[in-house]
C-alpha positions as CSV (number, residue, x, y, z in Angstrom):
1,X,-10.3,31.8,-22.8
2,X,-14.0,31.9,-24.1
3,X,-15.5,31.7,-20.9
4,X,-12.9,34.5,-18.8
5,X,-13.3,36.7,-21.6
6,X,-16.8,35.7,-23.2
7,X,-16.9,38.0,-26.8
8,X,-14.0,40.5,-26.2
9,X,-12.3,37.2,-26.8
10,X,-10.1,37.1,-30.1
11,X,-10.9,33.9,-32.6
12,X,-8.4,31.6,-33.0
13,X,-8.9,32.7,-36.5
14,X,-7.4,35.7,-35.3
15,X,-5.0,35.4,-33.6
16,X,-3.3,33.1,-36.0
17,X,-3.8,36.2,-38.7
18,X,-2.2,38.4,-36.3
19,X,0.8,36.3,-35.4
20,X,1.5,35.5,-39.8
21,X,0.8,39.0,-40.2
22,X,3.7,40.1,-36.9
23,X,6.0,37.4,-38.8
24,X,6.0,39.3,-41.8
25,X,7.7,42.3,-40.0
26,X,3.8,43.7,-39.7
27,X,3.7,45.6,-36.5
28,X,0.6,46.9,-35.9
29,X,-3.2,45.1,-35.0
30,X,-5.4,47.7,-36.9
31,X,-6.8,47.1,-40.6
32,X,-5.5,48.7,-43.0
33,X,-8.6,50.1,-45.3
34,X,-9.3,48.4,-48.4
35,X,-10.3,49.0,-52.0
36,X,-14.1,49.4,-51.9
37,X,-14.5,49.5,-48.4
38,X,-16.9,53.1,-47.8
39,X,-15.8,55.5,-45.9
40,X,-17.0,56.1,-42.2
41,X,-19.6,59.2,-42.2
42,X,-20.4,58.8,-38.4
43,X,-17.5,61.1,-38.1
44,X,-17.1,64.3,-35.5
45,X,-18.6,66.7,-38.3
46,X,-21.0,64.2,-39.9
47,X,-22.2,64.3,-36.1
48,X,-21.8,68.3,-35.9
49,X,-23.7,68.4,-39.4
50,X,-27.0,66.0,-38.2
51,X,-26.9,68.2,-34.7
52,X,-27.1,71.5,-37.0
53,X,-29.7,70.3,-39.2
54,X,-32.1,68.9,-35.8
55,X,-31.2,72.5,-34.6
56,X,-32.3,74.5,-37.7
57,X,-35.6,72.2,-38.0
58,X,-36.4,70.1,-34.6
59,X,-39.2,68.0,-36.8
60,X,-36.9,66.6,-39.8
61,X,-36.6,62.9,-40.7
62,X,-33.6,60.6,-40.8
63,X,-34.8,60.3,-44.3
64,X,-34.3,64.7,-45.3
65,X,-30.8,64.2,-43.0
66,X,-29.6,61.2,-44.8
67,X,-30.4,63.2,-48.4
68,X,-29.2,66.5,-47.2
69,X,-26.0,65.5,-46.1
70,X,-25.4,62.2,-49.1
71,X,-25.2,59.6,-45.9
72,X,-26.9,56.3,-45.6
73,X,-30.1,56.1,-43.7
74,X,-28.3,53.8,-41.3
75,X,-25.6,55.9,-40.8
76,X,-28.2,58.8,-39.8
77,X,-30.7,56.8,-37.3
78,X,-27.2,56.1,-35.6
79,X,-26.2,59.8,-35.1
80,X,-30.0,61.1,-34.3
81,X,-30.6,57.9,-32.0
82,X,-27.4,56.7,-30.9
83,X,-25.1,59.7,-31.0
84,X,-26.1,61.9,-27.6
């Protein structure tokens, strides 16, 4: 299956997780979240927020975004660079 489907392939890992997890009356193939896990900020407004912030001041830094709006510096770059 590896080499038809290359990495959109499921481990075998996986799939045995899934197929316990169906046994046990579990119907759905999403993760549930779990205790400690952060929350996503690359969200619609986190996204609206960084835009409004570029708009307001065109020469800001990831660094004055990520402080501003109490998000990771990762989490910025990826809406200022990735985000368009």
């Amino acid at each position: 299956m590896k080499v038809q489907y290359g990495d959109a392939c499921l481990s075998l890992q996986k799939v045995y997780r899934w197929t316990r997890k169906f046994m046990n009356g579990i119907s759905s193939v999403t993760d549930i979240p779990q205790p400690g896990q952060a929350h996503p900020v690359v969200t619609p407004e986190g996204i609206a927020a960084v835009e409004a912030i570029m708009k307001e001041n065109c020469h800001v830094t990831v660094n004055e975004i990520a402080a501003h709006l109490d998000m990771s510096h990762g989490s910025a770059h990826h809406i200022v660079h990735d985000k368009k």
